[in-house]
C-alpha positions in Angstrom: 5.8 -0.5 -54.1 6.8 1.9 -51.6 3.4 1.2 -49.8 3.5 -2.6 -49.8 7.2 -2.1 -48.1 5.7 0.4 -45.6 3.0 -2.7 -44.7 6.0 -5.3 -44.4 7.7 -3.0 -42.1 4.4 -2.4 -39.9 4.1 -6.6 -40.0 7.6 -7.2 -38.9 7.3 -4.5 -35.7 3.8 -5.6 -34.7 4.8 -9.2 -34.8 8.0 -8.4 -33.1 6.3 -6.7 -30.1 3.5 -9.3 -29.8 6.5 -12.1 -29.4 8.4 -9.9 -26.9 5.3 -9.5 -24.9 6.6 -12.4 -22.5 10.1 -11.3 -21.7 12.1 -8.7 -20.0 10.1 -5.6 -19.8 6.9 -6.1 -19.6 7.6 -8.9 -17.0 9.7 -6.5 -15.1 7.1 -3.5 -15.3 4.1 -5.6 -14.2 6.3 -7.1 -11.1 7.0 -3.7 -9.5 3.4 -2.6 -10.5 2.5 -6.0 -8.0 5.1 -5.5 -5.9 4.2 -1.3 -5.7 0.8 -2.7 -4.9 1.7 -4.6 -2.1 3.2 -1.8 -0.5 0.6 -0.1 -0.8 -1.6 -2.8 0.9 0.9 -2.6 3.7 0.7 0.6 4.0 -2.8 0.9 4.3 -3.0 -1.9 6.8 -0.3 0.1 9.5 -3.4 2.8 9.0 -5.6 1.2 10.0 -3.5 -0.8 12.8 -2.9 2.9 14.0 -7.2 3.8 14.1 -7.4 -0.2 15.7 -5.3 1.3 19.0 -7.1 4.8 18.7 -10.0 1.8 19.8 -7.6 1.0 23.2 -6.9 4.8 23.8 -10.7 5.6 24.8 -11.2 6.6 27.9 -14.9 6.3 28.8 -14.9 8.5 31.8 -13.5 11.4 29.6 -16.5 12.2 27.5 -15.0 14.9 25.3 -11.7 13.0 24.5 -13.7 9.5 23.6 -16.0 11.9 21.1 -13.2 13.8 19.5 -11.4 10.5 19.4 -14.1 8.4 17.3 -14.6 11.6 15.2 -11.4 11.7 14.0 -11.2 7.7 13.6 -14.7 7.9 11.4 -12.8 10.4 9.4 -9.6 8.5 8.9 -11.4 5.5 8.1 -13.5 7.0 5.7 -10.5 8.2 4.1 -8.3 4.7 4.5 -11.4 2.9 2.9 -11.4 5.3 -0.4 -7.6 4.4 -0.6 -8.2 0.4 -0.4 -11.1 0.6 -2.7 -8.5 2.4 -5.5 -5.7 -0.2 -4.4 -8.5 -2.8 -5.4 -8.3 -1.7 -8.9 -4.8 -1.7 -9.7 -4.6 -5.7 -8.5 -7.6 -6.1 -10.6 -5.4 -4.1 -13.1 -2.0 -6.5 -12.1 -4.4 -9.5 -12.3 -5.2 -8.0 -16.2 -1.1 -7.5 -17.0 -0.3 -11.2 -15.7 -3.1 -12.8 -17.3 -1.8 -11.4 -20.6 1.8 -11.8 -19.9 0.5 -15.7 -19.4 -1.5 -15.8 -22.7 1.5 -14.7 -24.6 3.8 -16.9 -23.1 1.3 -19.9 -23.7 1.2 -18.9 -27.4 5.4 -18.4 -28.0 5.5 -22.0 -26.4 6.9 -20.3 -23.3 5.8 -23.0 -21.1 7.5 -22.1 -18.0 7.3 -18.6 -17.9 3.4 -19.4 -18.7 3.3 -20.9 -15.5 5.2 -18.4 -13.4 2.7 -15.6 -15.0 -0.3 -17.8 -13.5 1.1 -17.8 -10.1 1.5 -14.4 -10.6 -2.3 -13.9 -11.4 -3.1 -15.9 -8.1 -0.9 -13.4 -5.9 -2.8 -11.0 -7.8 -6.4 -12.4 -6.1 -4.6 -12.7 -3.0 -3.7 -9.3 -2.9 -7.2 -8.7 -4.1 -8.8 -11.1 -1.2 -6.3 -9.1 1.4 -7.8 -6.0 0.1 -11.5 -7.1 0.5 -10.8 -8.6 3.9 -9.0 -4.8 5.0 -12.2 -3.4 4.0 -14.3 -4.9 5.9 -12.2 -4.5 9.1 -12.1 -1.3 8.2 -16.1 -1.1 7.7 -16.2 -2.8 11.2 -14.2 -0.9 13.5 -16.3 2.5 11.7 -19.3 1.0 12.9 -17.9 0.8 16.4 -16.6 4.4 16.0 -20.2 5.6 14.8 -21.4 3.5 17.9 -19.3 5.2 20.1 -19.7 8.7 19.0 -23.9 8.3 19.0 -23.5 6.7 23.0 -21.7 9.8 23.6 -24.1 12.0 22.1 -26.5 10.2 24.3 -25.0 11.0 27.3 -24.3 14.2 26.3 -28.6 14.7 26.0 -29.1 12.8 29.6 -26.7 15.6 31.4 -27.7 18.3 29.8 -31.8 17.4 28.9 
């Protein structure tokens, strides 16, 4: 008997978390997970804003500076662009929590809260699309930094060749 009451017990909480999975806490967790996220995005973009006027601060008659310039840039953006790619996960991950939050809400006949959870997962593929759109800006201005740092290298053969 003791067993069967065990198995109740284990019913009852597993049922009880399923309902709660569309209220309070979860809903609060995987809003500052987004909202984190974001932050994150924005960070990421002032980076790369930052390498954009490294771009305006060459000085083409400075050979030395322009090559030590784009070096460093090629770096940093190398860097910037493993960040991004990791941010890219966790909205695919927020994307994951709202769609769930959604499905549970749409099964406790939580109508409205349904529908907040699927705007939720469509600021999730913004965020996404934002993401995707930083990385290949940031894929871009590397090219030009590579660009720049093999014209220099040219020169550098013409003077001294």
């Amino acid at each position: 008997m003791m067993k069967y009451g065990f198995l109740i017990i284990l019913f009852i909480l597993t049922f009880s978390v399923q309902a709660s999975y569309c209220s309070g806490r979860n809903w609060r967790d995987a809003y500052q997970f987004y909202t984190h996220n974001i932050d994150l995005l924005n960070d990421h973009i002032d980076r790369y804003n930052v390498l954009l006027d490294k771009n305006n601060s060459v000085n083409e008659d400075d050979e030395k500076y322009t090559y030590l310039i784009a070096k460093l840039a090629v770096e940093e953006l190398d860097q910037l662009s493993i960040d991004v790619e990791i941010l890219e996960t966790k909205f695919n991950k927020v994307k994951y929590l709202w769609q769930l939050i959604s499905e549970h809400c749409l099964h406790d006949d939580e109508l409205d809260y349904n529908n907040m959870a699927i705007k939720n997962v469509r600021g999730a593929d913004i965020g996404r699309q934002e993401v995707n759109d930083l990385l290949a800006r940031i894929k871009f201005l590397r090219q030009y930094f590579l660009k720049t740092i093999e014209l220099s290298n040219d020169n550098q053969e013409v003077i001294t060749g």
